[in-house]
Each structure stands twice: as structure tokens, then as C-alpha cells.
N, C-alpha and C positions, 0 to 999 in steps of 0.2 A: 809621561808618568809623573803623577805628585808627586812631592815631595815626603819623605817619612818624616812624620814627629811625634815623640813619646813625650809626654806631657806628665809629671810627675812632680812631688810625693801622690797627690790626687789630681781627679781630672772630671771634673764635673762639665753637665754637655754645656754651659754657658762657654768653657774657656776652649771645649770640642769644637763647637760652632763656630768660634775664632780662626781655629784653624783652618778648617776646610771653608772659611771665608775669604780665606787667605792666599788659597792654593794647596795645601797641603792635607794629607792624608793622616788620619791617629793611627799611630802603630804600635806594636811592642817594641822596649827599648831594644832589645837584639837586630830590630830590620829598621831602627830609625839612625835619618841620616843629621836632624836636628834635634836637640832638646829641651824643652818648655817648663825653667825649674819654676815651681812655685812654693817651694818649704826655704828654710834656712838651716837644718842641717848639713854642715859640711862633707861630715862623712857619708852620709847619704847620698847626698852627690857625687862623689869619688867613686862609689859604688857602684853606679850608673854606667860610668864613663868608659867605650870603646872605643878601638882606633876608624869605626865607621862612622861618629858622630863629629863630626864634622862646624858644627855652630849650637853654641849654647844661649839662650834668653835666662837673664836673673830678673827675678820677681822686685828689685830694690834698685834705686838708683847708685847708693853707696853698696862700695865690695868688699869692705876691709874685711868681715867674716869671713869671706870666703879665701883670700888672700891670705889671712892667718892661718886658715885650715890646710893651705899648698893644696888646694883644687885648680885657681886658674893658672892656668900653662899658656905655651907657645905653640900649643900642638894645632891650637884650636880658634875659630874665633869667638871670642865673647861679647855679652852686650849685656846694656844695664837697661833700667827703666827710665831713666831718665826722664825720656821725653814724656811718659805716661802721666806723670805726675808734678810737672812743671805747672800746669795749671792751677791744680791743688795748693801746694804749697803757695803757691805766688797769691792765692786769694787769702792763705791764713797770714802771710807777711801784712797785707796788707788790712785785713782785722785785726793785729797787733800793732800795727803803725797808729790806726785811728783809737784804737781804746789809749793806748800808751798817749798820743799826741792831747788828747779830748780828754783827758782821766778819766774815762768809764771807770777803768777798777777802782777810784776812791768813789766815785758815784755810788758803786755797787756796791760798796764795804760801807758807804756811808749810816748811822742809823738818826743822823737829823737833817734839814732842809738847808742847804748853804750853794747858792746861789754863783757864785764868787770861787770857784776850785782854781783860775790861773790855768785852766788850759790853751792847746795853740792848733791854729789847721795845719792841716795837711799840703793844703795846696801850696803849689811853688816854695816846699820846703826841697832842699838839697841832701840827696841821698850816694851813700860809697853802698858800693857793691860788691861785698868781697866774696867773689868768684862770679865769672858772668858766662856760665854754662847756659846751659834750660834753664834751670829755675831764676836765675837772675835777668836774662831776656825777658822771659814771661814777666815777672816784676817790669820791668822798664815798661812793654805793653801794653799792663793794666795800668800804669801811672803816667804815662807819656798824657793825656789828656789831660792831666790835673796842674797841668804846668810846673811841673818836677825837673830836676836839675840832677843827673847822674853822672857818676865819677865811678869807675871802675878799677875791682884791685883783682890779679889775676896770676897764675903764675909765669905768664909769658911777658902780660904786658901789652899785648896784641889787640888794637881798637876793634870796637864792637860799635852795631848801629846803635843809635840812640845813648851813646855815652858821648859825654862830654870831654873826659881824658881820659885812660886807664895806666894804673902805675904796675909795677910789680908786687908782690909779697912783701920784698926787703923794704918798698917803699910807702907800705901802710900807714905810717905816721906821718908822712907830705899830705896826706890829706886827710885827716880824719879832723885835724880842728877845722874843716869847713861843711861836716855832717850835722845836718838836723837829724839822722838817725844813719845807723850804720848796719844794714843786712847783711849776717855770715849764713852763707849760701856756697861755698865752696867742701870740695871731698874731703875729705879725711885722709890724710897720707902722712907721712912721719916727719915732712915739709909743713903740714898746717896744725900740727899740736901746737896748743898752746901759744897760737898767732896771737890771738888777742889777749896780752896780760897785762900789768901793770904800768908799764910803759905806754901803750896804747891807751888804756884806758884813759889815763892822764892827758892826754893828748887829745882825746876828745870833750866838744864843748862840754857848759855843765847844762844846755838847753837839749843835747844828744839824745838820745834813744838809740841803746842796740836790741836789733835784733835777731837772734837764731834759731835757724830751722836745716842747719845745718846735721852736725854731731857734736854732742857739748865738751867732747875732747881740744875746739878748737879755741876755745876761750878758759882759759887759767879761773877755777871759780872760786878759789879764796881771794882772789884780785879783786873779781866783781862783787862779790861780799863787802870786801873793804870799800869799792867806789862807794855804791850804793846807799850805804849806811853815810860814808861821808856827805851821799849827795854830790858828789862828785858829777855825775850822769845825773840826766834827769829820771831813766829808767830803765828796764831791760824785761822783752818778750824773750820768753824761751820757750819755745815746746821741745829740744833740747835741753841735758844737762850730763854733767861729771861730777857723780858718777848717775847712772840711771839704771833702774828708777831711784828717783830723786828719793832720798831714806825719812822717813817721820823725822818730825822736830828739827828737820836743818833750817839752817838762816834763812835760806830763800825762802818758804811756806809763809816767815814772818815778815819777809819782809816787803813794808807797803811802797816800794818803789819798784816792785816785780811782781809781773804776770806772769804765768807760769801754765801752760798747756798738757797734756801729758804725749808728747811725741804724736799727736794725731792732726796735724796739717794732713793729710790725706786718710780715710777709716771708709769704713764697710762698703757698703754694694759703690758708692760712685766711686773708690780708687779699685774694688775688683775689675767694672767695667772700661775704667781708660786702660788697666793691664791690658784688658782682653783685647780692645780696640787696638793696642801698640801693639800687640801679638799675630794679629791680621795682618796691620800697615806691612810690619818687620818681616814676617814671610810672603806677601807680595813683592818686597824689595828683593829679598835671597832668590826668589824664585827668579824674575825677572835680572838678577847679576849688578844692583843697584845697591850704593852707599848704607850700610843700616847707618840706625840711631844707636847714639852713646855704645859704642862701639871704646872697648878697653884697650889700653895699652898698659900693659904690666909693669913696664919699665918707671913709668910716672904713677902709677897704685890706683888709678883710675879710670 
């Protein structure tokens, strides 16, 4: 017998065809034993939820929403996107590495011919990785070729392939003066507010680059205001920020040592299709009684 899965707020047959790709049957949420959220209302989801559902898919790799809303429980297993979108992001990190490293943005702001901007490669520059989930693996993968040097920050601590070291949280500043740029790529939990503030910043070179594609809650952004301006940093990618959306007229819009995205490392039909692709893999694994992906643990908020 397939598996039931009620697929909701809407269910168009692209993310239909996912599932019965997958093993699994579209059902109504009353006869389904899985649920396939793809909205972000909280309460919406609560709404949903019976004691016959059994496994839930979030549409997002971060959960804090859902988490404020007291939707995710213990009752149930949860799972993130994680892996869907590791790719995605890991390719905008690394077209804000090269614009930031190569100054395309003063290219691109430039309105005369100057020859001479002082930018620097990429290659066999030395990158901290703070968080080395999906999305930071992926980064190491796409840059392992370019003869890169990775250092990972994480909150276990726990080596990963293709890192160099990995320190803890508390030990973010042991290594940050040895970044040529510094990727925050780590969750959002009440452990990583505001990791990176003033301290850290300081601490990194002034040849540095950060960048985030995290959630802009993890970096303190009156701090980075203050680098920035000082020159402190040589720059900073954000398609995060705090608060977001980023408000008309704030510093960051002016300021010429920051790129600024608008939270779209992943957008339209190619992050719908890796959902839908991770939707398939995910209930071939449940079916089959195998490990899913980015698989929550409520106790750590991610």
C-alpha cells in the first residue's frame, strides 16, 4: 500500500508527480500518514496536524518560524530542506566571494574607466565556515578545485571532510584572523544570535570578506555598519539581514563596501524543482525505513 501524503497549503501536479515519484499516494489530509508543507503559515499548519501523520517535510531549510509558532513537537518526525537547496546557496556564496574578492560591485557602480580597483583571486584564498551542514559541505565542493583552504566553525566542533580544522562556536575568534573571507551558513537558534559582533569582526583581517546567506539575526549589524565604514573588513555579501527586508535609506544600501542580495540564493522554478526532487528522494527513504535528510532535533532548534 503507498504511502498517504497530503501535500498542502497548495499542491500543483509538478510537486503531485514528486510524490507518486517517490512511492507515495496524494491523499486528503484526514487519510494521510505524511505531510508535504509548502506555505509558511504556522497556524496553518497546526491546523493540519493529526495524531495519524506521522512525518512532516518543511518547504525551508531554517525552522525558527515554525518553532516560534509551537508547531514542531516530539510527537512527530520533522525534516527540513536542507539538502534541496545546498546547491543553490553554495553557488550564490560563491558569486559573492568572486564579485566581493574581484570588486565587480565598484566595477558596476563605477561611471569612469579605472583600470587599477586593487582587487584579489579567489583561488587558494583561506575560507572559515561557520556552520558545516549542507550548505557549507556544498561550498567546500564547489571550491575544493580552486585550491582553497577551509576551516570550520560548528557547534559541536566535529571534523568534516574537506576541512582543514573545525573549532566550536565559543571558538570563532581562534580563527577568524586567518579568513580571506568568512561564510555564515549556520541555523538560527538562540545559540547563534548575534555570533558574529564586534569582537569578531575585529578580529577579522582587514583583506576579509564576510559572507551571509544564513539569517541576518546571526551577525550584530550596527557592528558591521561600524566595520565597514571604518574599513575595518574589506567587505560584506549579504542576501541576509536584521532586520529584513532591509528598510529604504539604511547604511548598508550606501554603503560601497557591501553587496547586498535580496534573500534570493535560491528563487522561482530551479529552487521549486530541487524541493520537489528532495520530496521524491525523502519518501523513497520513509518508504524504504532509511535515514531522511536534515532531519530536526527540537532540542538544538534545528
Amino acid at each position: 500500500m503507498a504511502l498517504g501524503v497530503h501535500v498542502a497549503p497548495r499542491a500543483g501536479e509538478a510537486v503531485l508527480d514528486a510524490v507518486r515519484a517517490g512511492g507515495g499516494e496524494p491523499v486528503d489530509v484526514e487519510r494521510a500518514e505524511a505531510l508535504v508543507w509548502l506555505g509558511f503559515d504556522a497556524e496553518r499548519l497546526l491546523a493540519l496536524l493529526h495524531d495519524g501523520i506521522r512525518w512532516v517535510q518543511l518547504p525551508r531549510a531554517g525552522i525558527e518560524d515554525w518553532l516560534a509558532g509551537e508547531v514542531v513537537d516530539d510527537k512527530r518526525l520533522w525534516t527540513t530542506a536542507s539538502e534541496a537547496y545546498a546547491g543553490g546557496v553554495a553557488e550564490h556564496v560563491v558569486a559573492l566571494l568572486l564579485a566581493g574578492r574581484r570588486k565587480l560591485h565598484d566595477c558596476a557602480r563605477a561611471t569612469s574607466w579605472n583600470e587599477d580597483n586593487g582587487g584579489q583571486p579567489l583561488f587558494g584564498a583561506t575560507i572559515v565556515l561557520v556552520g558545516t551542514g549542507s550548505i557549507g559541505r556544498a561550498v567546500m565542493r564547489l571550491l575544493a578545485p580552486w585550491g582553497m583552504r577551509f576551516l570550520g566553525v560548528s557547534r559541536s566542533g566535529a571534523s568534516v571532510e574537506g576541512a582543514e580544522r573545525v573549532v566550536r562556536f565559543a571558538e570563532l575568534t581562534s580563527v577568524l584572523p586567518e579568513a580571506d573571507a568568512v561564510v555564515i551558513a549556520a541555523p538560527s537558534t538562540p545559540e547563534t544570535k548575534g555570533l558574529v559582533g564586534r569582537e569578531e569582526l575585529a578580529a577579522m583581517a582587514s583583506r576579509a570578506w564576510l559572507i551571509n546567506v544564513a539569517r541576518g539575526a546571526l551577525v550584530d549589524t550596527d557592528a558591521l555598519v561600524e566595520a565597514l565604514a571604518a574599513g575595518s573588513i574589506a567587505g560584506a555579501g549579504l542576501d541576509v539581514t536584521d532586520p529584513e527586508p532591509l528598510p529604504d535609506g539604511h547604511p548598508l544600501w550606501s554603503e560601497p563596501r557591501a553587496i547586498i542580495t535580496p534573500h534570493r540564493a535560491n528563487f522561482g522554478e530551479a529552487a521549486d524543482a530541487a524541493l520537489f526532487d528532495l520530496v521524491t528522494r525523502q519518501i523513497r527513504r520513509y518508504v524504504a525505513g532509511e535515514e531522511l535528510s536534515g532531519r530536526v532535533d527540537t532540542a538544538r532548534g534545528y
